[in-house]
N, CA, C, O and CB atoms as a CASP TS submission, in Angstrom:
PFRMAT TS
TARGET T0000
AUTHOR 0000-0000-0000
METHOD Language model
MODEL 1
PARENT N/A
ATOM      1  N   UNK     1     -21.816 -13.637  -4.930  1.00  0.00           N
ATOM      2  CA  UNK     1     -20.410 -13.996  -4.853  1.00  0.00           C
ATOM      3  C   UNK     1     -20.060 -14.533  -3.477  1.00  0.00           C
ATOM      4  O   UNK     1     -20.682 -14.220  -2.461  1.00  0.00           O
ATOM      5  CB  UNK     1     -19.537 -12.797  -5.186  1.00  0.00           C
ATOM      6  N   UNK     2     -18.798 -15.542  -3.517  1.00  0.00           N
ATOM      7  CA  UNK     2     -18.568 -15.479  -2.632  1.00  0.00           C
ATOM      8  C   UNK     2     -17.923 -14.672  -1.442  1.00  0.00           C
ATOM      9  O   UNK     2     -17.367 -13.618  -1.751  1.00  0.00           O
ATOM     10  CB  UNK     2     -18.413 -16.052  -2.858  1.00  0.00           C
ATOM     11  N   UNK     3     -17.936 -15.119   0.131  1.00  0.00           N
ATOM     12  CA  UNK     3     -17.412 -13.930   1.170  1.00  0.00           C
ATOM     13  C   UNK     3     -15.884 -14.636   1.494  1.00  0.00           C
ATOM     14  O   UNK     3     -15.823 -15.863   1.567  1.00  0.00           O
ATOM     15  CB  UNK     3     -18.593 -13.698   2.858  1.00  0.00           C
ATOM     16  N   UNK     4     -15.106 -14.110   1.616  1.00  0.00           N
ATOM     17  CA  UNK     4     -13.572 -14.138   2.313  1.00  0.00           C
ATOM     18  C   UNK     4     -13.668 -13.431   3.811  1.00  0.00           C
ATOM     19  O   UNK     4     -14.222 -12.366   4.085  1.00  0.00           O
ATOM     20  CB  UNK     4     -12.336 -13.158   1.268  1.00  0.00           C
ATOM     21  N   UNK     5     -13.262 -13.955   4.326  1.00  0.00           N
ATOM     22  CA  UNK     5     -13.159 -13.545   6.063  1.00  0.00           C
ATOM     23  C   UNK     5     -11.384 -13.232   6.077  1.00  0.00           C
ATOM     24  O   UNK     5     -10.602 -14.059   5.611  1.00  0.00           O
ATOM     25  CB  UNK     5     -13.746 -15.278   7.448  1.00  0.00           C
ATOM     26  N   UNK     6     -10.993 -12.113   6.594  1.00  0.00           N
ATOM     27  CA  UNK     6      -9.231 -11.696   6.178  1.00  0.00           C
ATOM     28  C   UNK     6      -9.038 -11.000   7.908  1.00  0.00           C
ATOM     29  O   UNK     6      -9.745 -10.150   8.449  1.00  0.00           O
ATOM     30  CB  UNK     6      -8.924 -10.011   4.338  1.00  0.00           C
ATOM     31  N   UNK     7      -7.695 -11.801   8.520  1.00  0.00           N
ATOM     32  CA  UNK     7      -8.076 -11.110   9.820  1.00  0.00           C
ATOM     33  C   UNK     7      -6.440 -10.572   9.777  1.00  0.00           C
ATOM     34  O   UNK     7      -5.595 -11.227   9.167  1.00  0.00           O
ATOM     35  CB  UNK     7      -8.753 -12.238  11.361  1.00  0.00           C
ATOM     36  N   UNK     8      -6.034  -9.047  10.642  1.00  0.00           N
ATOM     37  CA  UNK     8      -5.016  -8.639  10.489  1.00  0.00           C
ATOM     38  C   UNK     8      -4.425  -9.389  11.763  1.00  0.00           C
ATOM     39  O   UNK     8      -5.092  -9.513  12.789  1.00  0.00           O
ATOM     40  CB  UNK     8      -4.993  -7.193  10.298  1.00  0.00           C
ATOM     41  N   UNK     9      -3.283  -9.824  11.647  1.00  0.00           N
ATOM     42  CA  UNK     9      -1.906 -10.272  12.465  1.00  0.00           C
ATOM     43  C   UNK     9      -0.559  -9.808  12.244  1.00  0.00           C
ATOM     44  O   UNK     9       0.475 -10.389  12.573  1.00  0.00           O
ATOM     45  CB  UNK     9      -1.689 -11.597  12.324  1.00  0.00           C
ATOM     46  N   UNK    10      -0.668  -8.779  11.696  1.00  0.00           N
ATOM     47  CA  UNK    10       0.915  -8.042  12.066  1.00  0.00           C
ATOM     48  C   UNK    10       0.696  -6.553  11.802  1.00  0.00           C
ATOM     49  O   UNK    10      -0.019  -6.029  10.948  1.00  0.00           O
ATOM     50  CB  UNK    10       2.369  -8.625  10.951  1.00  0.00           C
ATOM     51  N   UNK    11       1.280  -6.133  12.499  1.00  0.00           N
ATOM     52  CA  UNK    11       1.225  -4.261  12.716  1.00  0.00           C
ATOM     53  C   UNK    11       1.703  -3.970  11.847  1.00  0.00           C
ATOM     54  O   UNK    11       2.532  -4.674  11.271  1.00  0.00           O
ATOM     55  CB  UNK    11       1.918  -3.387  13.840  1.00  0.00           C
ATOM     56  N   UNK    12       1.235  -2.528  11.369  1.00  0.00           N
ATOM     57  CA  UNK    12       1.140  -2.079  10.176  1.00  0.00           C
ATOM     58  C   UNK    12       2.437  -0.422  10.833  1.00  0.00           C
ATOM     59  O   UNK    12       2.598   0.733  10.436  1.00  0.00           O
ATOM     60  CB  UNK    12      -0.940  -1.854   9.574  1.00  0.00           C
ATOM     61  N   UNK    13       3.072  -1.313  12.013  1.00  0.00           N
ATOM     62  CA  UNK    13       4.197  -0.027  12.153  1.00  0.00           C
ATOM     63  C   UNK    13       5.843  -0.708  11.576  1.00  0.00           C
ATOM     64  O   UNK    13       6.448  -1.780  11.624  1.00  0.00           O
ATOM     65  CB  UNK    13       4.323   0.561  14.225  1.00  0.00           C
ATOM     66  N   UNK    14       6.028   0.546  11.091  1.00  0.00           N
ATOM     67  CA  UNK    14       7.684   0.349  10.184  1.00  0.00           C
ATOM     68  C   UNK    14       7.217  -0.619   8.314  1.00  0.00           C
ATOM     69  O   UNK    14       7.887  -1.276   7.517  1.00  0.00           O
ATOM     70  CB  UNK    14       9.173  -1.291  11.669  1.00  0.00           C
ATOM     71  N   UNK    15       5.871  -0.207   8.372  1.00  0.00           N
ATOM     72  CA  UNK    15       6.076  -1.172   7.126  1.00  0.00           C
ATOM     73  C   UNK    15       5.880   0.309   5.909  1.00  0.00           C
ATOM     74  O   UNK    15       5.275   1.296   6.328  1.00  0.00           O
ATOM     75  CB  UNK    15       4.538  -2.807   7.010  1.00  0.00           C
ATOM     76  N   UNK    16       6.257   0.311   4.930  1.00  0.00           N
ATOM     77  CA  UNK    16       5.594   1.255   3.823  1.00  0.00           C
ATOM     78  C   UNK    16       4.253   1.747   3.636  1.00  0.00           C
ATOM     79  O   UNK    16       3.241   1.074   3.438  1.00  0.00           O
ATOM     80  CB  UNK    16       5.727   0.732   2.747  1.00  0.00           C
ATOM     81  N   UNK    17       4.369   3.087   3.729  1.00  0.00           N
ATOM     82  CA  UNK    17       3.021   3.779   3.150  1.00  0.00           C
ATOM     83  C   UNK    17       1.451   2.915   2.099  1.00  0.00           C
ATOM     84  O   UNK    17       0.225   2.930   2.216  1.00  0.00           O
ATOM     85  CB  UNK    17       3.820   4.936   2.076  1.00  0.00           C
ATOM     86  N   UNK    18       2.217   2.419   1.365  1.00  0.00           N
ATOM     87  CA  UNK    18       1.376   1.814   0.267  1.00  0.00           C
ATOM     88  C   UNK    18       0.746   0.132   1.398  1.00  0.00           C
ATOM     89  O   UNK    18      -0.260  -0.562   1.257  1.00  0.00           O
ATOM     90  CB  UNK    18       2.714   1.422  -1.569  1.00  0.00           C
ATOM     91  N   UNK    19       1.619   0.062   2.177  1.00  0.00           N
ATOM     92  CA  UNK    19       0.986  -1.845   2.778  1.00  0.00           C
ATOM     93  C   UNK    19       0.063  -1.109   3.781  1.00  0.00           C
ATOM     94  O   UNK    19      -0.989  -1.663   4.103  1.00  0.00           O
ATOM     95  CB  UNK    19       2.499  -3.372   3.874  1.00  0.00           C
ATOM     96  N   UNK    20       0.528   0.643   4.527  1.00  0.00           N
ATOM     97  CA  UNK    20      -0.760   0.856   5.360  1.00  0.00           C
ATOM     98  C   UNK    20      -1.864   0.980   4.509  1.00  0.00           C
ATOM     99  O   UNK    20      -2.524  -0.052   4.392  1.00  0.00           O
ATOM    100  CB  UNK    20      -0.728   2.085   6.250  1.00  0.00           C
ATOM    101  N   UNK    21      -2.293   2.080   3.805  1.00  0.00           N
ATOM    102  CA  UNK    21      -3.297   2.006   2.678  1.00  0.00           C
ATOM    103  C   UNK    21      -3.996   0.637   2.242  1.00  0.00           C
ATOM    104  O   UNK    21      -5.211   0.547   2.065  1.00  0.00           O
ATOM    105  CB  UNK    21      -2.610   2.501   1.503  1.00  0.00           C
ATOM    106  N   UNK    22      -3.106  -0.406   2.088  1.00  0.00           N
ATOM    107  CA  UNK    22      -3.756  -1.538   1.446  1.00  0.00           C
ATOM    108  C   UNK    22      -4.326  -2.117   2.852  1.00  0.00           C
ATOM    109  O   UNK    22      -5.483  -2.495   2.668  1.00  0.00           O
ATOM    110  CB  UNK    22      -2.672  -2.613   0.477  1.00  0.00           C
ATOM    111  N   UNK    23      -4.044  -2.251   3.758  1.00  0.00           N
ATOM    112  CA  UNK    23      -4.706  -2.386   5.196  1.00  0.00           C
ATOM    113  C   UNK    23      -5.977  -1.774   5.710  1.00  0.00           C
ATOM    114  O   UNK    23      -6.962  -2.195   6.317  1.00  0.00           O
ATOM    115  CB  UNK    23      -3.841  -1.927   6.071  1.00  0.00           C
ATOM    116  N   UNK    24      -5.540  -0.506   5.187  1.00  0.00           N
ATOM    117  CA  UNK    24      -7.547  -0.286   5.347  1.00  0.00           C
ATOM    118  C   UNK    24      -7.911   0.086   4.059  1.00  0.00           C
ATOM    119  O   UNK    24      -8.666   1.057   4.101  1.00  0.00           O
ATOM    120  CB  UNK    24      -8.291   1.180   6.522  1.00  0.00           C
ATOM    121  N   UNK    25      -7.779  -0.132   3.418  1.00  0.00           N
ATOM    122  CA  UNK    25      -8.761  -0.705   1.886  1.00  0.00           C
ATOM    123  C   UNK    25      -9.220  -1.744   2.229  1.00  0.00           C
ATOM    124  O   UNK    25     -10.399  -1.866   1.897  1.00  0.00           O
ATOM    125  CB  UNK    25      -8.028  -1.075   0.390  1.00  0.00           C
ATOM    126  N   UNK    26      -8.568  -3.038   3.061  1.00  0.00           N
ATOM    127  CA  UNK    26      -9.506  -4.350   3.178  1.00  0.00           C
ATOM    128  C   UNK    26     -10.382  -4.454   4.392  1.00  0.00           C
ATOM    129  O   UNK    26     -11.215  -5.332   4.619  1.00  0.00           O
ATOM    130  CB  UNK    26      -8.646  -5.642   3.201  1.00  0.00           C
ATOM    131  N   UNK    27      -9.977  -3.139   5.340  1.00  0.00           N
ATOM    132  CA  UNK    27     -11.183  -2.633   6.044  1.00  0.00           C
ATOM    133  C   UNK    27     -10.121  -2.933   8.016  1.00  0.00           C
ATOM    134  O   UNK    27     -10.418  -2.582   9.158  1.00  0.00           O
ATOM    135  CB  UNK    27     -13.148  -4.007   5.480  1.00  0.00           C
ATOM    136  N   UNK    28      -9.268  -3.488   7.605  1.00  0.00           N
ATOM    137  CA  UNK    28      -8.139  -3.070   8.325  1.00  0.00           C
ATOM    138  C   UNK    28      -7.258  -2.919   9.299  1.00  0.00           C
ATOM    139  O   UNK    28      -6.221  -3.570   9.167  1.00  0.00           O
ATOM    140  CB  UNK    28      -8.149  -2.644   8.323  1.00  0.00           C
ATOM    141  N   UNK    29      -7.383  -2.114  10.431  1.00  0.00           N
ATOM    142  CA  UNK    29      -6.528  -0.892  10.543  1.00  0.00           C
ATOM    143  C   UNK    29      -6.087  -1.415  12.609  1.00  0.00           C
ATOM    144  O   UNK    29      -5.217  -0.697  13.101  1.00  0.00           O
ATOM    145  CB  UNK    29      -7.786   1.084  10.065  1.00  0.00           C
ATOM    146  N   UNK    30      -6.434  -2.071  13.169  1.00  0.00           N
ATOM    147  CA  UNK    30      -6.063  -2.758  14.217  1.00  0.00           C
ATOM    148  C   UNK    30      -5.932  -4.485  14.044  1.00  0.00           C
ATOM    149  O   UNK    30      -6.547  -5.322  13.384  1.00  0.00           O
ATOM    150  CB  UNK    30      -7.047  -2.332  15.227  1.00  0.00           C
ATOM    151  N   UNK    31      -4.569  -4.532  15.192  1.00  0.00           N
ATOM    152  CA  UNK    31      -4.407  -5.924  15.283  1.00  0.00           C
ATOM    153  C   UNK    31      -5.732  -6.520  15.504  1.00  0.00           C
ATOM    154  O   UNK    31      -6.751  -6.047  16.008  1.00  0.00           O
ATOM    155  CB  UNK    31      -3.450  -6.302  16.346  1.00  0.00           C
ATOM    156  N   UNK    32      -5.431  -7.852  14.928  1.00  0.00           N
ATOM    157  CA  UNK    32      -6.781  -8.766  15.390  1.00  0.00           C
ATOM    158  C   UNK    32      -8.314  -8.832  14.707  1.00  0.00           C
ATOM    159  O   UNK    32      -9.121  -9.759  14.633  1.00  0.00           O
ATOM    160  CB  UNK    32      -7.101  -8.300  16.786  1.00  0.00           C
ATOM    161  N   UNK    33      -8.360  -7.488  14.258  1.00  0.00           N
ATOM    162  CA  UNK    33      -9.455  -7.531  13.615  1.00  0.00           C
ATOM    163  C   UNK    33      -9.853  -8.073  12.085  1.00  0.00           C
ATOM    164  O   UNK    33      -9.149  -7.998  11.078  1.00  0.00           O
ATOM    165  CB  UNK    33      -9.697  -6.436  13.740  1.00  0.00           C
ATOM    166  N   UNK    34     -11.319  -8.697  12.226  1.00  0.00           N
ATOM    167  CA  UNK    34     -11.676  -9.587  11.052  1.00  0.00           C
ATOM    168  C   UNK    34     -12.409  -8.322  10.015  1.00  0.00           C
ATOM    169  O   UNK    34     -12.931  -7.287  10.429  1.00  0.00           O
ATOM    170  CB  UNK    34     -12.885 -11.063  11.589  1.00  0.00           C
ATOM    171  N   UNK    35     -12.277  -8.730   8.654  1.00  0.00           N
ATOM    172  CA  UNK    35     -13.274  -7.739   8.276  1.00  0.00           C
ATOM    173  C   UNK    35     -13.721  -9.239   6.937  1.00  0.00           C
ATOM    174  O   UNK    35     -13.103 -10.272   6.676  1.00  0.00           O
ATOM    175  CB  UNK    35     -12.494  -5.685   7.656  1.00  0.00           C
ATOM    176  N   UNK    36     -14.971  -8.701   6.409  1.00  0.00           N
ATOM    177  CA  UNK    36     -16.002 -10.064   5.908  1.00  0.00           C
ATOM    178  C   UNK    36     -15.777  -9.419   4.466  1.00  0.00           C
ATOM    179  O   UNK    36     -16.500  -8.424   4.499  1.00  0.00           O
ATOM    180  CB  UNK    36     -18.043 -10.254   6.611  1.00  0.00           C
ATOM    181  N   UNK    37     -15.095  -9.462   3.091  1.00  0.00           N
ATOM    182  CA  UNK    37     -15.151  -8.972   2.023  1.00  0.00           C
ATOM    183  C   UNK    37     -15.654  -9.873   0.700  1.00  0.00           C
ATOM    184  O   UNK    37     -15.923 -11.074   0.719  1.00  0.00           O
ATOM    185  CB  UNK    37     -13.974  -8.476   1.957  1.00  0.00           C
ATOM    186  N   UNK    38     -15.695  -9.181  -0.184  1.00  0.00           N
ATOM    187  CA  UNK    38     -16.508 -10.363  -1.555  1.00  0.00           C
ATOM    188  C   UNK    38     -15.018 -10.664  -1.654  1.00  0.00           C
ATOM    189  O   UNK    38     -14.169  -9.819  -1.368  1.00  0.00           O
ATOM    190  CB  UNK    38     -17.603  -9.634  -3.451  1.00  0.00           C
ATOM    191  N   UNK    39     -14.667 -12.163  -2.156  1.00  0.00           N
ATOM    192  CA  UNK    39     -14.106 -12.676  -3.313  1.00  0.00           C
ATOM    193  C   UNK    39     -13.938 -11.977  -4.431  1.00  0.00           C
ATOM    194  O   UNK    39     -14.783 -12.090  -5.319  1.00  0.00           O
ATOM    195  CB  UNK    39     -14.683 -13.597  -3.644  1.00  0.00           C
ATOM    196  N   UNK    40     -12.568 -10.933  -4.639  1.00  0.00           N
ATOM    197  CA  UNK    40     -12.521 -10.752  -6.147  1.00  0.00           C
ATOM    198  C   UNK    40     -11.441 -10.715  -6.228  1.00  0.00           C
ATOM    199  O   UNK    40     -10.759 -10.610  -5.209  1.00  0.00           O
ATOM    200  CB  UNK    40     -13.103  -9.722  -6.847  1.00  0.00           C
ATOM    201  N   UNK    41     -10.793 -10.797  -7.662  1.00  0.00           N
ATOM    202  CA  UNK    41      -9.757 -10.905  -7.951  1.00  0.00           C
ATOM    203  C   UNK    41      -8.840  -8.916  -7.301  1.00  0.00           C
ATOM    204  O   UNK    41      -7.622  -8.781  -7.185  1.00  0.00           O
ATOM    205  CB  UNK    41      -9.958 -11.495  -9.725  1.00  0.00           C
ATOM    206  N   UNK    42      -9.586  -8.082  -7.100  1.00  0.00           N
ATOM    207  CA  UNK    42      -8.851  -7.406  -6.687  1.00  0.00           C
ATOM    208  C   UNK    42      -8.691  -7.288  -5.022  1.00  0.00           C
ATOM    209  O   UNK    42      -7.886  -6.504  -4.520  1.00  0.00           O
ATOM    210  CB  UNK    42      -9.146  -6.413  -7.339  1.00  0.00           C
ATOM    211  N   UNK    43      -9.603  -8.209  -4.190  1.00  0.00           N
ATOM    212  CA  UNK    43      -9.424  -8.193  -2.687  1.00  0.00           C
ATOM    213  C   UNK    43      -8.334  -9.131  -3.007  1.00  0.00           C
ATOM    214  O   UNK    43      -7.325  -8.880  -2.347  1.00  0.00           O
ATOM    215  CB  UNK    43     -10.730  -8.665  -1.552  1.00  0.00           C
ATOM    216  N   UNK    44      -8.196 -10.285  -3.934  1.00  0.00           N
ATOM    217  CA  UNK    44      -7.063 -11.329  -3.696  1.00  0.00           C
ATOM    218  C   UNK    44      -5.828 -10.354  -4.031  1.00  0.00           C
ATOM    219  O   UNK    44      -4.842 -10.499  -3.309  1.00  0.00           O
ATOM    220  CB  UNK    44      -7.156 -12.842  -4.773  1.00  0.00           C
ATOM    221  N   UNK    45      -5.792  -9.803  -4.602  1.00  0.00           N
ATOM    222  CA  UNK    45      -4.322  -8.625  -4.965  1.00  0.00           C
ATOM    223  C   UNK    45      -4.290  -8.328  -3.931  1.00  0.00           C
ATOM    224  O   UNK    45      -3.140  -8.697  -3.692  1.00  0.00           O
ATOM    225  CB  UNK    45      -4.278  -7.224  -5.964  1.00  0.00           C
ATOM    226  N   UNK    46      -4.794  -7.741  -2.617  1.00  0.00           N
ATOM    227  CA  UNK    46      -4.705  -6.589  -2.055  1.00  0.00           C
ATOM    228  C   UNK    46      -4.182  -8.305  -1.051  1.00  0.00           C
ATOM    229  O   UNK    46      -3.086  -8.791  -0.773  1.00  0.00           O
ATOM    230  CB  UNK    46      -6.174  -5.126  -1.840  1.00  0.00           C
ATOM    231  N   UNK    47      -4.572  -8.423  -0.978  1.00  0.00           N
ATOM    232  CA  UNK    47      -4.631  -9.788   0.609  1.00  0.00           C
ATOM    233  C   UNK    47      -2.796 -10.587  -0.155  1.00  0.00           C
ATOM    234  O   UNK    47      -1.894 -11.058   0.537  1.00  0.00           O
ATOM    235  CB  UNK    47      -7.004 -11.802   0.438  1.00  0.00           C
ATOM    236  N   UNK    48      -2.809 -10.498  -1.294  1.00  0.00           N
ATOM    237  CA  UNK    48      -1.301 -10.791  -1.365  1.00  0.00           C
ATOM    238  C   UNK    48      -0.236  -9.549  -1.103  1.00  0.00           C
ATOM    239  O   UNK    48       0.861 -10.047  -0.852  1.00  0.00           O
ATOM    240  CB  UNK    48      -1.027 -11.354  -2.819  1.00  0.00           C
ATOM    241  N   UNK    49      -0.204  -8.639  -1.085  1.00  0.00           N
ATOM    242  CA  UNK    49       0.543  -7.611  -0.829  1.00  0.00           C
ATOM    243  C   UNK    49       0.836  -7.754  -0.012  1.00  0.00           C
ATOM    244  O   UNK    49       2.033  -7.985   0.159  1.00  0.00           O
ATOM    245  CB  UNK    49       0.299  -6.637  -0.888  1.00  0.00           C
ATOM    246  N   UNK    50      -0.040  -7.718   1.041  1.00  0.00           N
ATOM    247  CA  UNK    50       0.218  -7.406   2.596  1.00  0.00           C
ATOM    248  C   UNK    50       0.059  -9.221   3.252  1.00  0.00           C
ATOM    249  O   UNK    50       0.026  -9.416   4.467  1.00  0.00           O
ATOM    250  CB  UNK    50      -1.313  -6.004   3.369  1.00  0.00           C
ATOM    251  N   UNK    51       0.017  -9.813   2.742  1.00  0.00           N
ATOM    252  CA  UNK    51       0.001 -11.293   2.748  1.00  0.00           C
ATOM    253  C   UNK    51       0.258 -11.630   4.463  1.00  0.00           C
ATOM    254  O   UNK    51      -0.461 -12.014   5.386  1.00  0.00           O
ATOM    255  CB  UNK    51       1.332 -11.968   1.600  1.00  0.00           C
ATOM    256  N   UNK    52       2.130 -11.138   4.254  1.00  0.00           N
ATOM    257  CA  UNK    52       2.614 -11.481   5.783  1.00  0.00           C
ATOM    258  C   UNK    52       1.884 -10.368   6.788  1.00  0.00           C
ATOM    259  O   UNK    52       2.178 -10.248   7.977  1.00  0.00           O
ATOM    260  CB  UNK    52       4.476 -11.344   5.941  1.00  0.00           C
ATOM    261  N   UNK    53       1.217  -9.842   6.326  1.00  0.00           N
ATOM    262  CA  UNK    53       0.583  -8.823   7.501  1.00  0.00           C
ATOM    263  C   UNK    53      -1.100  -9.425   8.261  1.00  0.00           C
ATOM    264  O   UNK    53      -1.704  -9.114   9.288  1.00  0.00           O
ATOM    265  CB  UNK    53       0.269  -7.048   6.535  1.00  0.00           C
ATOM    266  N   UNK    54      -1.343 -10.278   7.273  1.00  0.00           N
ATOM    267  CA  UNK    54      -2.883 -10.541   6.874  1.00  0.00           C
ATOM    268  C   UNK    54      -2.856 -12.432   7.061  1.00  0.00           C
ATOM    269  O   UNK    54      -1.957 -13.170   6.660  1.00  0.00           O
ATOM    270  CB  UNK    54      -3.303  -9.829   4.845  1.00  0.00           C
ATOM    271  N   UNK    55      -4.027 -12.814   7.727  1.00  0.00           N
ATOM    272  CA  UNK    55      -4.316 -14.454   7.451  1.00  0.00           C
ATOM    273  C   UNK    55      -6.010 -14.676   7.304  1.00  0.00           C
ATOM    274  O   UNK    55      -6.925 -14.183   7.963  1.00  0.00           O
ATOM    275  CB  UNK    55      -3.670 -15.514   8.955  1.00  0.00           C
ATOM    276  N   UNK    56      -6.028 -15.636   6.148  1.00  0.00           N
ATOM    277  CA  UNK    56      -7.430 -15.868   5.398  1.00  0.00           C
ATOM    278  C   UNK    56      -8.188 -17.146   6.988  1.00  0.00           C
ATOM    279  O   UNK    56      -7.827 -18.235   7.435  1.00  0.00           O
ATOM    280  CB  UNK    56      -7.045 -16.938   3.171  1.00  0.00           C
ATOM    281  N   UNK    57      -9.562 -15.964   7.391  1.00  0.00           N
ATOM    282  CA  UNK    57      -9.738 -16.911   8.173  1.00  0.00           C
ATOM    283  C   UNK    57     -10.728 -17.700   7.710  1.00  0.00           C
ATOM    284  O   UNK    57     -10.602 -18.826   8.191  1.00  0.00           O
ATOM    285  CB  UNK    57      -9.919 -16.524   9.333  1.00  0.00           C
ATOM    286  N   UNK    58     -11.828 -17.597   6.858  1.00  0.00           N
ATOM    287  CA  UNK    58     -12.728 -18.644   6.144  1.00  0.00           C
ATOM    288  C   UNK    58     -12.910 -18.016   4.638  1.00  0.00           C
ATOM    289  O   UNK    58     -12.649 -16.837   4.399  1.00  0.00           O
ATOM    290  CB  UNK    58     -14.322 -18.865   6.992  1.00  0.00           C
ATOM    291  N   UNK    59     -13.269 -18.712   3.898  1.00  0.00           N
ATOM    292  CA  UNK    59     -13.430 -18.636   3.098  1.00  0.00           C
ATOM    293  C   UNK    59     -14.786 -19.127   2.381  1.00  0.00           C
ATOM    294  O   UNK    59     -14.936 -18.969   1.169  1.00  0.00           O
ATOM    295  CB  UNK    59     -12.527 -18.893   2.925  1.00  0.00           C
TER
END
């Protein structure tokens, strides 16, 4: 499968319980950092949730 590269750009302070969780489910949990995940239709759920929190850096 293919890899998605997802890097966090917005703090995960003042936002809801459920957008922190979905933040490190995609591996997460500090500004700036990249994490390398498969392509699936449930990383794409999770990467729209937190969308404005999150930017797709390759694909």
């Amino acid at each position: 499968m293919a890899k998605i590269k997802v890097k966090q750009i917005g703090s995960p302070i003042r936002r809801p319980v459920i957008q922190r969780k979905t933040l490190i489910g995609l591996g997460l949990n500090k500004m700036h950092r990249v994490s390398e995940l498969e392509d699936t239709p449930e990383v794409r759920g999770m990467i729209n949730k937190v969308h404005h929190l999150v930017e797709v850096v390759g694909e």
